[in-house]
N, C-alpha and C positions, 0 to 999 in steps of 0.2 A: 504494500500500500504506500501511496505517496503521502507527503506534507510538503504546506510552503516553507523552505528553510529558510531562516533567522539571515544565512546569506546566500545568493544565490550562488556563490563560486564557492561551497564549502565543500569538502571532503565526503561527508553526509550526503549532501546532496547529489553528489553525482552518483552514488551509488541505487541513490532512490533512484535516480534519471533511467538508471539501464534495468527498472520492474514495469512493467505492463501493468496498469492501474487498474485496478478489481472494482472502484467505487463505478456507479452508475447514477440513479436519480435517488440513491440514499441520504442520509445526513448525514455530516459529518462526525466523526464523534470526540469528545473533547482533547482525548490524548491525542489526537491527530492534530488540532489548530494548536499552529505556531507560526510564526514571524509579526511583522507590524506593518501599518499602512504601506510605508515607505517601499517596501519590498513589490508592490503593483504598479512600480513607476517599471518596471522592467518589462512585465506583457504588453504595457500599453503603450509605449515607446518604442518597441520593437516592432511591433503586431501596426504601425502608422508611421516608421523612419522611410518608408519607403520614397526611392523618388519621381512616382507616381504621384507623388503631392508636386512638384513641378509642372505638373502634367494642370497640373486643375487651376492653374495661371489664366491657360489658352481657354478650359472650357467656361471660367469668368468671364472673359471676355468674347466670348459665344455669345454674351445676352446683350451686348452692346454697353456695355458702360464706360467708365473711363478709370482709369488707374486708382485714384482714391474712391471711389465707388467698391470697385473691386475689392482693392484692400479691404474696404470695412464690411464688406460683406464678407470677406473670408475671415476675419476674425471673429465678431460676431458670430457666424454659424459655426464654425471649428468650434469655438469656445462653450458656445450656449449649449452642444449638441452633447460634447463630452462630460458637461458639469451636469448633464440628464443624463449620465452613465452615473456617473460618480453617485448621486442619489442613488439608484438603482441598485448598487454596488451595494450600499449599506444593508440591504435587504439580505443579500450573501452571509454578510458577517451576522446578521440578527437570527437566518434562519439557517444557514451551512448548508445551504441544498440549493440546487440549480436554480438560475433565472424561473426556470418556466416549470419547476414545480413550485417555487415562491408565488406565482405565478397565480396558482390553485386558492389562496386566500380571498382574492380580487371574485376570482370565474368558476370556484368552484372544481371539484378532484375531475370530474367528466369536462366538465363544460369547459376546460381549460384548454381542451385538446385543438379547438378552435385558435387560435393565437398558437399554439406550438405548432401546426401545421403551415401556418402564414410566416413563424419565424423559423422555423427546415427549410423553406423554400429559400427566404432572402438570405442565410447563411448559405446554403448550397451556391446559392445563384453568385455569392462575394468571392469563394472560393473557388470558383468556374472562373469567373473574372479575370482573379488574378493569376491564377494558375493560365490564361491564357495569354495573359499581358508578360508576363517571365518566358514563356514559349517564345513571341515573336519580337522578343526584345534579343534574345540570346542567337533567333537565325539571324538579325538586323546587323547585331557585330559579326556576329560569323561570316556574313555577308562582304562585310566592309575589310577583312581582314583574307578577305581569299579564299578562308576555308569552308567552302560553300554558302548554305543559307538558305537551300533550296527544301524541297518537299522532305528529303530524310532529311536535314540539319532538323527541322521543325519536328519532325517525328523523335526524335531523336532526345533532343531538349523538353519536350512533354513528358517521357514519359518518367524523366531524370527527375522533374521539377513535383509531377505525380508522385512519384516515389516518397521523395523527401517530405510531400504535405499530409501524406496518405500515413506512412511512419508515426511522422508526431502521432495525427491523431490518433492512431489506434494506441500505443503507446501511453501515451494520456498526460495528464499533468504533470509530475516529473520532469519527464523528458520537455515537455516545451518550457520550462520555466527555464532548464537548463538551456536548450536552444537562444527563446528571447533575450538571455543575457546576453551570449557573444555573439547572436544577428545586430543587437544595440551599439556594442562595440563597431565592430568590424562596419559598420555601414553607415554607425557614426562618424567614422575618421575621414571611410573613402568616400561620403556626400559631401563633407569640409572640402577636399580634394578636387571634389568636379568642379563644386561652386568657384572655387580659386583658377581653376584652369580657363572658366568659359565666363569670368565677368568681363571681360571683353568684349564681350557682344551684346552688351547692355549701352542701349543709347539714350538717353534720359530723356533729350527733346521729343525724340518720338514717342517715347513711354507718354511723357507728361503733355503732347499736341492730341490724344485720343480725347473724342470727342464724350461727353457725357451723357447718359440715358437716362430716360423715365426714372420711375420711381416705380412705375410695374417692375422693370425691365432688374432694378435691384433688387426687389424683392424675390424675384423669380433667382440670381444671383444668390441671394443670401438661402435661400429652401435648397437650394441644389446641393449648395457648401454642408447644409447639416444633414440631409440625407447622406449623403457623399460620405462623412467621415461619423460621429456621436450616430444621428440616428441608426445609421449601420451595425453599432455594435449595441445598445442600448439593450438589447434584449438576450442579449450575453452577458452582460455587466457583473450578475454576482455571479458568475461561474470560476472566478478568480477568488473573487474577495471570502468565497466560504468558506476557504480554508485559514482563515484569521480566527483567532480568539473573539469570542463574543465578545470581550470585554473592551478591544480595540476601538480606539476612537473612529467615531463616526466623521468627524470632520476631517479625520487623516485620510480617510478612507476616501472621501469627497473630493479633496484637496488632493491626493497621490496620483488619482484614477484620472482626474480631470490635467490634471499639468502633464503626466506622462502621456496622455493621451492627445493633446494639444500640442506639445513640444516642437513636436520635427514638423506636424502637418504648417504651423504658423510660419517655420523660420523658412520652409521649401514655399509654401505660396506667396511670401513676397517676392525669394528671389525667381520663382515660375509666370510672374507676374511682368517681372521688368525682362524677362528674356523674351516672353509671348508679345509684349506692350512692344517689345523691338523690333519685330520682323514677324508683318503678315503670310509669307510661307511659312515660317515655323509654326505657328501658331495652328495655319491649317493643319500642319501635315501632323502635328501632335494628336489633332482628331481622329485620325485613321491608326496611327499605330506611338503614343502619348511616349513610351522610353524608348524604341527605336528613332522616332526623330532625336529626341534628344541627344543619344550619342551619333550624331552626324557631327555635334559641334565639337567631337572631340580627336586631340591627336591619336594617331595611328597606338600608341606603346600603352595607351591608359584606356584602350577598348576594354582589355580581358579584364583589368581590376571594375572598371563601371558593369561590364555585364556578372559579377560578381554580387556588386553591392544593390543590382536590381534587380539581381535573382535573388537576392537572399533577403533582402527586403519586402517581396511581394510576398514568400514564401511560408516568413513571418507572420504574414495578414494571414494566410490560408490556409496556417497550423493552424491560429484559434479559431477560425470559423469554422473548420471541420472538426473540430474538440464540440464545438458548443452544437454544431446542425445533428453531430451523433445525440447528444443530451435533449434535443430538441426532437430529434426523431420519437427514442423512447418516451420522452414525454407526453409526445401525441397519441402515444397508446401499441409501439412496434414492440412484444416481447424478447427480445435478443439481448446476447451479453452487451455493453457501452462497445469494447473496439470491434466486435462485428456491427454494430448501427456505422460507427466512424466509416469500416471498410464500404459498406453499400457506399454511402454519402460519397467516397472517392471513386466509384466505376460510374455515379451518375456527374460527380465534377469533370471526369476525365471523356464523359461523352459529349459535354457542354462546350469543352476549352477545343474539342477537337471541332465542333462545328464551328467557334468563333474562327479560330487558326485558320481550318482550310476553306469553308464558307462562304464567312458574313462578308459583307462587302463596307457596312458603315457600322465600325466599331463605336462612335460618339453616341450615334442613334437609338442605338440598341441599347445602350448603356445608362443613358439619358432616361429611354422610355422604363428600362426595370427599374429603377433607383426611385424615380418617380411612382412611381405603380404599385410597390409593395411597400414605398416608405407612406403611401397615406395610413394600408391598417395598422401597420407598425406605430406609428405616428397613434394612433387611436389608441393602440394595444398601451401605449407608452402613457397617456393620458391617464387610463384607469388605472395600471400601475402604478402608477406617481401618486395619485391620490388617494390612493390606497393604503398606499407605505405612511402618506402623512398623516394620514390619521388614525397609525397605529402607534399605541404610549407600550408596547410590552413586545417581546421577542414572538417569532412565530409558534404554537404547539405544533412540535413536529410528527406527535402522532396520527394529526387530526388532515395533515397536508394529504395522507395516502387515505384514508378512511371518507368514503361517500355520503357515509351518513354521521360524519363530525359537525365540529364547529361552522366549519369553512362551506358545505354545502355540496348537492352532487352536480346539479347542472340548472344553478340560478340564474332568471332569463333577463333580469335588466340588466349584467355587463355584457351580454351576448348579444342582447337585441340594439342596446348600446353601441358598443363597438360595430355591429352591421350599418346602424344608420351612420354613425360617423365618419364610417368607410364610404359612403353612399354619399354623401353630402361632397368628401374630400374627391374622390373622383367624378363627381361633375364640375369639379373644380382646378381638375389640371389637364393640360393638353400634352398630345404624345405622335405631333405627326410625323415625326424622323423614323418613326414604326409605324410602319403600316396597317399592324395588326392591334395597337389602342388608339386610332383613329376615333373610335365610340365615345372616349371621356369626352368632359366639358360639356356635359348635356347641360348644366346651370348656370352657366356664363350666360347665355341668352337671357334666359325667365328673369335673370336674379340682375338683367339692366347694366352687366360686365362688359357688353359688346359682342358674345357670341363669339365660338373657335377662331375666330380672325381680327380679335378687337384689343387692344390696349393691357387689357388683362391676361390674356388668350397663356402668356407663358410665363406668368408670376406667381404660379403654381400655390395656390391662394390653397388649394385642398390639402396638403400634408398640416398644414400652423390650423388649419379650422377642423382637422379629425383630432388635431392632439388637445386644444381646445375645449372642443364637445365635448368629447370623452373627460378630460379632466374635471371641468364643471360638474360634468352627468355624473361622474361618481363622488366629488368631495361634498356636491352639495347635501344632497339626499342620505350621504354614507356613514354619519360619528353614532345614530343609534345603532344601526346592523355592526357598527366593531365593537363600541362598548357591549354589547350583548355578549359577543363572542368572549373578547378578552374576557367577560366576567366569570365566563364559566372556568370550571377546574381542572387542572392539567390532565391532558388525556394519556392512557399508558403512553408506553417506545412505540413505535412501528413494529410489527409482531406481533406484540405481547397481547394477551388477549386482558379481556375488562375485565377489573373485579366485580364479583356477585353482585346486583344491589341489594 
């Protein structure tokens, strides 16, 4: 069995790194939590050093804005999105059990399975992603360097990059805590390294001549930014942190998850920001393939170490999303041990990356229309959660999170019918026509006097902030007698253990 270790580079812990984690959607139990906040600045630093965060310089300025625009939208959304992990997180440390069995407090032990099937999807779908994006970054220098780049390079670098994501997660926690630390290092030094090689191609006149956009046009800018990075992972959040002592400060936990999780995405989108604001081909050509253009801008001798630091960057993202989409599967109701849920989750990643790879023709498109699309229920899911958590004063009963007919409920219909209308509100509320296939949204941009799929609002994606919204109202306002009730009652047995007599 694993624990967080007190250090990540300790003696201990590497040994825990090379056991296959046995836990699944149990609790954790006390002798096992150890370390402190501090120690979740390593997954979430890792799991977002990537630089892929350069990348999302160009797709800023996709929505037309102009330089400071852009900035404030990508800090603001970075910031706000991650500090809704960091919340989330606390819930980790209060109840030691996955996101999305904390999860079951909110929706109930059945009813829950609703939101873990919507959050297997968007973790599958991240890890698909990036595990495609490390594929055609790796044939792009191989490319540039002679040594092919063609159909096998690409076959070749998939299944390397599969391996290594597929590994972590079946493997489990351990092992990736071990990973994220010296993915953190090593791709801390050599993104210092690119940035210093290629500020030369930063020209300020032009950065700072981009003209300025709406104020749709930012907001649509600023939703993209926290789907993109916080909302992504939000429904992960205490998959980390439950390995902490309960007694752990909640604020450290807030503050660690939030700053490590922020870090690299802030310091890479300013400077993805003034290299995209520099040169309108770059910018385009980031769209189609975001770390292949990139290293275009680099000398011939610091190919191998950049395709290095963006394989192992992405790779990072795509260990913990396949750790969490396993925990997300079982959660929806899959009986199998956690690293055969992980294994499935990596032949349907490894089906995805090969359609993007050898396929898709507009990688922005495609990317734009999922992020969008699954970040409104998420977005909603996120809402109830949050309000959830704040107005609980006592840790969760862990026996009652598996028990149907506990505290918690078996399949209570206002977070369900909840979360559907939220979802329902938010996609008439965002548009997706770089995809052909959610053409359908924004049926409410019309009625609701927005302009209709072609109007001023059309791509300010107004629906993820109005599902996370609904959903948080829908539940904080109506929700402190159904917790105090709960809370009041008496601790229920462990998990197992059967009731005493009455």
């Amino acid at each position: 069995m694993t624990a967080l270790p007190q250090d990540p580079l300790d003696g201990a812990s590497a040994n825990r790194a090379l056991r296959v984690e046995t836990h699944g959607l149990d609790v954790i139990e006390d002798a096992e939590r150890h370390g402190t906040p501090r120690t979740l600045f390593w997954p979430w630093f890792g799991a977002n050093v990537s630089v892929l965060g350069l990348g999302y310089g160009a797709f800023a300025f996709g929505f037309g804005i102009s330089f400071g625009q852009a900035l404030a939208a990508g800090v603001l959304g970075i910031v706000v999105s991650f500090l809704l992990c960091g919340f989330v997180a606390v819930a980790g440390k209060r109840g030691s059990a996955p996101t999305m069995v904390l999860s079951r407090a909110a929706y109930g032990v059945r009813g829950n399975r609703l939101p873990s099937v919507v959050s297997w999807m968007l973790t599958v779908g991240w890890e698909t992603v990036l595990t495609a994006l490390a594929t055609m970054a790796t044939a792009t220098v191989f490319s540039r360097l002679g040594w092919g780049g063609g159909t096998e390079t690409k076959a070749v670098a998939l299944l390397v990059v599969a391996a290594l994501t597929v590994a972590g997660g079946v493997m489990g926690f351990g092992l990736i805590m071990r990973l994220q630390t010296w993915i953190t290092l090593i791709t801390g030094v050599l993104t210092v390294v690119y940035v210093v090689l290629v500020a030369d191609r930063i020209h300020w006149s032009t950065v700072a001549a981009l003209p300025s956009g709406s104020a749709q046009q930012f907001i649509g800018a600023l939703v993209f930014m926290m789907t993109g990075f916080g909302l992504g992972w939000v429904n992960a959040a205490a998959d980390y942190s439950r390995y902490l002592p309960r007694a752990a400060s909640s604020r450290g936990v807030i503050g660690w998850t939030t700053f490590g999780g922020s870090l690299a995405p802030l310091v890479l989108l300013v400077f993805g920001l003034l290299l995209a604001g520099s040169s309108a081909p770059l910018s385009q050509a980031i769209g189609a393939d975001p770390i292949g253009a990139l290293s275009t801008l680099l000398p011939t001798w610091f190919l191998v170490p950049f395709a290095v630091v963006a394989v192992l960057g992405l790779v990072g993202g795509a260990v913990l999303d396949i750790y969490s989409s396993g925990l997300a599967l079982l959660s929806a109701g899959l009986r199998v041990p956690r690293p055969l849920a992980a294994l499935l989750d990596g032949v349907l990643m490894i089906a995805g990356a090969v359609y993007i790879v050898f396929f898709a023709d507009d990688f922005l498109g495609q990317f734009t229309g999922f992020l969008t699309t699954l970040g409104v229920p998420i977005a909603a899911w996120a809402g109830v959660m949050l309000a959830d958590l704040a107005l609980r004063r006592r840790d969760y009963d862990d026996g009652d999170l598996y028990r149907p007919h506990g505290r918690y409920g078996d399949v209570p219909l206002l977070p369900l019918l909840l979360t559907l209308a939220a979802t329902a509100v938010g996609w008439g509320l965002v548009t997706n026509t770089a995809a052909h296939w959610l053409t359908w949204q924004g049926y409410l941009l019309g009625p609701l006097g927005l302009g209709g799929r072609d109007g001023s609002w059309a791509y300010a994606n107004l629906g993820v902030l109005a599902a996370l919204a609904l959903a948080f109202l829908g539940t904080l306002l109506p929700g402190p007698g159904r917790v105090r009730r709960q809370e009041a009652q008496a601790p229920s047995p462990a998990p197992g253990a059967k009731a005493p007599a009455p």
